[in-house]
C-alpha positions in Angstrom: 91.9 144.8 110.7 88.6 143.5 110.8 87.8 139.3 110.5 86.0 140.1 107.2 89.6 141.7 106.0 91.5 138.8 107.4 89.0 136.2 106.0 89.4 138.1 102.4 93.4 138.0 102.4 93.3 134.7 103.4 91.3 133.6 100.2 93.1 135.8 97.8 96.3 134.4 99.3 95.1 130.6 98.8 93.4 131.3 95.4 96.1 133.1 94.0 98.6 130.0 95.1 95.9 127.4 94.0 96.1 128.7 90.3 99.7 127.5 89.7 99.7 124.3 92.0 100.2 120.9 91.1 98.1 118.6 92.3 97.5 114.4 92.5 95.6 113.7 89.6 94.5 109.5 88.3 97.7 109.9 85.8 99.8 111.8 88.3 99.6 109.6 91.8 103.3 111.2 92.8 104.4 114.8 92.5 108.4 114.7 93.2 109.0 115.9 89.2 107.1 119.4 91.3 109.7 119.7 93.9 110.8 122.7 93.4 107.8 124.5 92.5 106.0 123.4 95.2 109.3 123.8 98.1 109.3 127.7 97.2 105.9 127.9 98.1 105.7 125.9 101.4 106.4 128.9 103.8 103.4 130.5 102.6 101.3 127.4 103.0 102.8 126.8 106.6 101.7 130.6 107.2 98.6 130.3 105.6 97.8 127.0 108.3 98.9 128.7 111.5 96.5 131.4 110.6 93.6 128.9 110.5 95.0 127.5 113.9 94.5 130.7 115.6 91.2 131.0 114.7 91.2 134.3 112.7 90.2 132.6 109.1 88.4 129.6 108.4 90.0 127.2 105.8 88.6 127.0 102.7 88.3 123.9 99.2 91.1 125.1 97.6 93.4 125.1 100.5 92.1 122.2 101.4 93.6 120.7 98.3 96.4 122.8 98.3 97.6 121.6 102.0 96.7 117.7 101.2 99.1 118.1 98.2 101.4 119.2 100.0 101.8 116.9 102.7 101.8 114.0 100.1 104.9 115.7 98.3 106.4 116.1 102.3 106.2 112.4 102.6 107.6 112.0 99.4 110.6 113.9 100.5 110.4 111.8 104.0 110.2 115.3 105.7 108.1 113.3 108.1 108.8 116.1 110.7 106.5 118.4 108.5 104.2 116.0 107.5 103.7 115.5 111.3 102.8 119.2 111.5 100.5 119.5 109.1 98.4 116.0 109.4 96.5 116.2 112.4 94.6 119.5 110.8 94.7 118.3 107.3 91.3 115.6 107.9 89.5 117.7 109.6 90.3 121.0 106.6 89.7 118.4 104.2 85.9 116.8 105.4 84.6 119.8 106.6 85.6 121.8 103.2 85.6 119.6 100.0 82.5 119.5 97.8 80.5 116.8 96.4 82.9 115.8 93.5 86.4 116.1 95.5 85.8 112.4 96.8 89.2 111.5 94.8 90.9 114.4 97.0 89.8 112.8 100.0 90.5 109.0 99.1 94.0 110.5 98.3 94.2 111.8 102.5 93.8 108.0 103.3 96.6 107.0 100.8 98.4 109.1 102.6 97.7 107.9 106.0 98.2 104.2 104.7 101.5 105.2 103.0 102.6 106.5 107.1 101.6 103.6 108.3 103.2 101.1 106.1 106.5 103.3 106.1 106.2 102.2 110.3 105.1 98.8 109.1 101.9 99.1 110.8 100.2 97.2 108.0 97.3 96.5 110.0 96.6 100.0 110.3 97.4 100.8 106.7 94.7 97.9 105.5 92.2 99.9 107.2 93.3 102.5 105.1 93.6 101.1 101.8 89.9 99.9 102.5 88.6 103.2 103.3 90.3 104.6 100.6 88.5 102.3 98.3 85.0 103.0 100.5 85.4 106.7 99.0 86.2 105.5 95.5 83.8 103.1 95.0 81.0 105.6 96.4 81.9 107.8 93.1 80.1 105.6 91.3 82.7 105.3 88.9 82.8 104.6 85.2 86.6 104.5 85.1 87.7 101.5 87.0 91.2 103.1 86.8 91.2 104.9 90.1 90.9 101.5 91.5 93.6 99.9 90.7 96.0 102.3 93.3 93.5 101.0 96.1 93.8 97.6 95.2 97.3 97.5 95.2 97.8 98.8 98.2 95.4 96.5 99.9 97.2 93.7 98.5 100.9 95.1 99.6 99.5 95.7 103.3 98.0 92.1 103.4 101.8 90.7 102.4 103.4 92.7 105.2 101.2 90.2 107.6 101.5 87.3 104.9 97.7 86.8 104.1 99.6 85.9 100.8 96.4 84.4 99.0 94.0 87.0 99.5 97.2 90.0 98.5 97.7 88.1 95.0 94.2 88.4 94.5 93.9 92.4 95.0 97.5 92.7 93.3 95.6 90.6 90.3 92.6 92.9 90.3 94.9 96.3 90.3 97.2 94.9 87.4 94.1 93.9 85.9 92.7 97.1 85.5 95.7 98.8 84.7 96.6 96.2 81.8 93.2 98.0 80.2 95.2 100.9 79.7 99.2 100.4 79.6 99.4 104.0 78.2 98.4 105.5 81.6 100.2 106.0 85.0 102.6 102.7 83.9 104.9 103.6 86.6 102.4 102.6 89.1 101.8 99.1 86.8 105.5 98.8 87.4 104.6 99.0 91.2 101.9 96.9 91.0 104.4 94.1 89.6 107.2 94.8 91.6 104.5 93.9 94.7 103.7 90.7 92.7 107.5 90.0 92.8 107.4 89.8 96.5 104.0 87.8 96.5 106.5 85.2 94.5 109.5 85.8 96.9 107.9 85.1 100.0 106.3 82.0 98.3 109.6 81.1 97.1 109.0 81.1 93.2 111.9 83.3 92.5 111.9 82.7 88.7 108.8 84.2 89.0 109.6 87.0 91.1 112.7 88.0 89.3 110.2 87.8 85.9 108.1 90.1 87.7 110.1 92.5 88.6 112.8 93.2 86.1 109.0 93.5 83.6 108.1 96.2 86.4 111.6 98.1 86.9 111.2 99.1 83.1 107.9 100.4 83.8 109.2 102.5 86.9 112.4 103.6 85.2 110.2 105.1 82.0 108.5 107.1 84.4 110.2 107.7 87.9 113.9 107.8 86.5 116.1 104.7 87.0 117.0 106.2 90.3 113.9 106.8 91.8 113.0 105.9 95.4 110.2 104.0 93.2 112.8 101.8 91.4 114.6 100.7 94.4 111.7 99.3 95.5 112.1 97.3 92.3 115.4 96.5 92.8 115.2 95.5 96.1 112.6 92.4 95.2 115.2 92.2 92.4 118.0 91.1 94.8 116.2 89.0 96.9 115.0 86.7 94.3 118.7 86.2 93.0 119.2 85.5 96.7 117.1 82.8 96.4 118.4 81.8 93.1 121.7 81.8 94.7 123.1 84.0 92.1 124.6 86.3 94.7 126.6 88.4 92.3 123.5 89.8 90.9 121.7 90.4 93.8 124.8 92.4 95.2 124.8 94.8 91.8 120.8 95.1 92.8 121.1 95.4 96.7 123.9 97.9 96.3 121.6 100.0 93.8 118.9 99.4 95.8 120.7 100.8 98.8 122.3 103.6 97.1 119.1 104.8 95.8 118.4 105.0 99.5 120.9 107.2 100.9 120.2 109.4 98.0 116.6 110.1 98.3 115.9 109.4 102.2 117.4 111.0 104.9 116.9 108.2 107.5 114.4 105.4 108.1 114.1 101.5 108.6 114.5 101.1 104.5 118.0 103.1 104.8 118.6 101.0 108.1 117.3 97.3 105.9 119.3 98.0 103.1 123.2 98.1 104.4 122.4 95.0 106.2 121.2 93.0 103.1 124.4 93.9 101.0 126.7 93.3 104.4 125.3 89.7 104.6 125.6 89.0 101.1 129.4 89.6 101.4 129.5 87.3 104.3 127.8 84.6 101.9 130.7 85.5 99.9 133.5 85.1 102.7 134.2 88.9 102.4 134.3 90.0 106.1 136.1 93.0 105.1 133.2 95.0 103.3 130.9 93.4 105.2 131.9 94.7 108.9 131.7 98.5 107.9 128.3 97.6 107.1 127.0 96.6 110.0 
């Protein structure tokens, strides 16, 4: 078969999978509702890549946007095995094939990138990220502040993890801002946003404020994500600790132990999985319950 054949299958193949795909959109900044429409198609996608690794077609836009949407849904599933396969092609595909006008495709590659790296707690490396994320965003010349806010957040979340605490409150400030314009869209992601403010308060030590916070954003999360969403563990996780510090450690047992069986539901493995048996084991060792703690540990 001649290159021109191979070139010709390989865009009818893409374009054909391209018309039914989901993709990240400003109101749709997670895709795991798509599972299983995207999962039946991820052996052809797979295919469709080694091909362009061999050399014997040359990528095109839509599978540019067809493979970064579906290494965000990967890491969403923590398949980080097959996110690892695809990511080191994915940036090059993606900036040597998107269009003027598929600048919100490419800020979503380094939300992807900062989302790896704060899953390894490299926040460091995730606030370079966040702030070329925003670099793409901002060169859009945007009228709609919305897509913004996502940028903002994660800025702010990254600067906690090394506890520039002042300067995180104000980019968590700006993103809820923004999104307070519009409660009616992507609210989940407000939820977030709050639940991130929560641990701005926590790690302060104003846990009135960070249980306030965060029960306002777990509604928010559930609405959208389901009440047992990876998403709302997140939530209840800030939940627990600020009845930690309000020394009400019945409650933050009930919201450790949801927060931790959220976990082992949605993750397969991974220092959040790892973090969360050893927060409800020491809170029955506050509690003089060595028993349920030790299998814990």
């Amino acid at each position: 078969m001649s290159p021109e054949n191979h070139q010709e299958r390989f865009d009818k193949a893409v374009h054909k999978v391209y018309a039914v795909y989901p993709s990240l959109t400003p109101e749709e900044t997670y895709l795991t509702s798509h599972w299983p429409q995207i999962k039946e198609h991820l052996p052809l996608i797979f295919e469709l890549k080694e091909s362009i690794s061999y050399g014997s077609v040359k990528p095109n836009r839509e599978f540019a946007i067809i493979l970064c949407n579906a290494t965000w849904l990967l890491f969403e599933q923590n398949r980080l095995e097959d996110v690892a396969a695809l990511l080191p092609d994915l940036k090059d595909i993606l900036f040597n094939t998107l269009e003027a006008g598929d600048e919100f495709m490419n800020a979503q590659f380094w939300r992807l990138c900062l989302k790896i790296h704060i899953s390894n707690q490299e926040y460091a490396a995730a606030q370079e990220d966040a702030i070329k994320m925003l670099d793409v965003l901002k060169s859009m010349k945007l009228e709609d502040k919305f897509l913004l806010a996502d940028a903002y957040n994660a800025i702010g979340f990254c600067q906690l993890g090394f506890e520039e605490c002042d300067n995180a409150y104000q980019h968590l400030e700006r993103s809820l801002q923004i999104r307070e314009k519009d409660k009616t869209r992507n609210s989940g992601m407000r939820g977030i946003t709050l639940a991130n403010i929560a641990l701005y308060y926590n790690l302060g030590g104003n846990y009135s404020l960070a249980l306030e916070n965060a029960e306002d954003g777990l509604g928010l999360v559930a609405k959208q994500y389901g009440l047992d969403s990876f998403k709302a563990a997140e939530v209840h996780s800030q939940i627990g600790n600020a009845y930690i510090g309000l020394e009400e450690l019945d409650e933050a047992l009930v919201s450790h132990q949801k927060t931790l069986k959220i976990r082992e539901d949605t993750l397969h493995d991974g220092s959040k999985v790892a973090a969360s048996p050893h927060k409800v084991a020491w809170i029955y060792s506050q509690q003089g319950d060595s028993s349920k703690a030790e299998p814990l540990l």
